[in-house]
N, CA, C and O of each residue as an XYZ file, in Angstrom:
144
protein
N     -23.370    -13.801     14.520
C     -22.490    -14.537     13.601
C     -22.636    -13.982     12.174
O     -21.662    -13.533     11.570
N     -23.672    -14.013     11.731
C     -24.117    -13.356     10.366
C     -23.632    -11.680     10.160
O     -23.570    -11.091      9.081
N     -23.390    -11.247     11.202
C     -23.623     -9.780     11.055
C     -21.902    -10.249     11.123
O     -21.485    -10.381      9.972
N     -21.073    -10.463     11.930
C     -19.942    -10.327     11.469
C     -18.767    -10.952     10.245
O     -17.552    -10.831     10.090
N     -19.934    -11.701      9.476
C     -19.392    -11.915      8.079
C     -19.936    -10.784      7.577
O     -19.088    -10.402      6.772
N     -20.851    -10.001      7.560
C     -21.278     -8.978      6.761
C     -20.340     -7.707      6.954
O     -20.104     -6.899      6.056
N     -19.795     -7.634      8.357
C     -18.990     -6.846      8.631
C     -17.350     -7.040      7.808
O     -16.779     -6.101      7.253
N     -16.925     -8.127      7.872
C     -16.023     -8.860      7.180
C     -16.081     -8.474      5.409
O     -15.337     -7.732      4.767
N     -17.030     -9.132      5.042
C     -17.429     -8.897      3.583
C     -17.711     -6.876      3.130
O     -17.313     -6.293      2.122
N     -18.228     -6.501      3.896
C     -17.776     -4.866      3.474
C     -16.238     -4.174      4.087
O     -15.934     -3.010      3.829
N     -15.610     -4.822      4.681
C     -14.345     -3.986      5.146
C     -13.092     -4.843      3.844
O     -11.888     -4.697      3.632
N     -14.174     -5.726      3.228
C     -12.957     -6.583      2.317
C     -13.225     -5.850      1.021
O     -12.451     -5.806      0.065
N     -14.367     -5.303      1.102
C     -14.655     -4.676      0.102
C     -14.400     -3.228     -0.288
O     -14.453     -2.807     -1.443
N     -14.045     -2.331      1.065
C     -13.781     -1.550      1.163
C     -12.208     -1.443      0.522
O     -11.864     -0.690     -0.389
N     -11.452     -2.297      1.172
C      -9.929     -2.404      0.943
C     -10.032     -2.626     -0.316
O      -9.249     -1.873     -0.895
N     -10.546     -3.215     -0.972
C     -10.405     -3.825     -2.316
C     -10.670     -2.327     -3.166
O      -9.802     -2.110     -4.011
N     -11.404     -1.607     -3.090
C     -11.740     -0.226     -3.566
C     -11.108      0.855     -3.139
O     -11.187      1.934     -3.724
N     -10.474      0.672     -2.157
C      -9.046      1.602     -1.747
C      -7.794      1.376     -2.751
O      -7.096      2.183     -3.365
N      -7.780     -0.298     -2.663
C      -6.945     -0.676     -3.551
C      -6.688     -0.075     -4.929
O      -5.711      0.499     -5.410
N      -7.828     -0.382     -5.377
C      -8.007      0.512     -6.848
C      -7.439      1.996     -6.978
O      -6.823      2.526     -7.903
N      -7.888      2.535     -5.628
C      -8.053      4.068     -6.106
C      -6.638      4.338     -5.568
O      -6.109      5.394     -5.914
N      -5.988      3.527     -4.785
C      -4.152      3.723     -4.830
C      -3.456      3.494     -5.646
O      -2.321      3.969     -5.624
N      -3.912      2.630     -6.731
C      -3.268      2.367     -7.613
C      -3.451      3.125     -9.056
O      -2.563      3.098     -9.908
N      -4.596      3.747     -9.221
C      -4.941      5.059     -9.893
C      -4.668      5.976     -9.504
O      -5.142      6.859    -10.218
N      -3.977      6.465     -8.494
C      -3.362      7.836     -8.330
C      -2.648      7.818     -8.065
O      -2.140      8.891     -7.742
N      -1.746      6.357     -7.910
C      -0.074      6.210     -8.248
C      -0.094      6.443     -9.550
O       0.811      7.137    -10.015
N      -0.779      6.093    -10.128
C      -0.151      6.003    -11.822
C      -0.312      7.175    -12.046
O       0.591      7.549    -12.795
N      -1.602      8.699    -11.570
C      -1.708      9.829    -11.962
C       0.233     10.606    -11.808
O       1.142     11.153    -12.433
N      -0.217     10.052    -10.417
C       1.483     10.904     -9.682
C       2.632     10.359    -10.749
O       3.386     11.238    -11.166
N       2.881      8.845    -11.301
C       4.133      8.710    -12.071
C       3.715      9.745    -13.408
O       4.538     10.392    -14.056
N       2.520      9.730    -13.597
C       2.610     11.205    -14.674
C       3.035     12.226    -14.465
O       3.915     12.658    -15.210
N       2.597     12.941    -13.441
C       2.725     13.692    -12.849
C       4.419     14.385    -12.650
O       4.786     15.555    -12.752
N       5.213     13.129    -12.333
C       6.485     13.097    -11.808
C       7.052     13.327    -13.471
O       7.776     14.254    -13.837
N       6.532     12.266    -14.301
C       7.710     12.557    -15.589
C       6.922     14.362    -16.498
O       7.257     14.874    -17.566
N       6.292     14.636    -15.895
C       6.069     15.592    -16.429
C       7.385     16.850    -15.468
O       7.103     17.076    -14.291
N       8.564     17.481    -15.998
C       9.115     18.059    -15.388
C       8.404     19.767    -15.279
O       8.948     20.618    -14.574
């Protein structure tokens, strides 16, 4: 039981830090893009 909240709590955590880093290299790429 314990081990699969722990499992839970790092895959939420994982996403959450994916999250970030998609949303920082969307914003690189809209640079990216207005740069012709």
């Amino acid at each position: 039981m314990r081990s699969i909240i722990l499992i839970s709590l790092k895959i939420r955590l994982n996403l959450h830090c994916s999250d970030k880093i998609v949303k920082r290299s969307a914003r690189v790429w809209r640079r990216f893009q207005t740069i012709p």
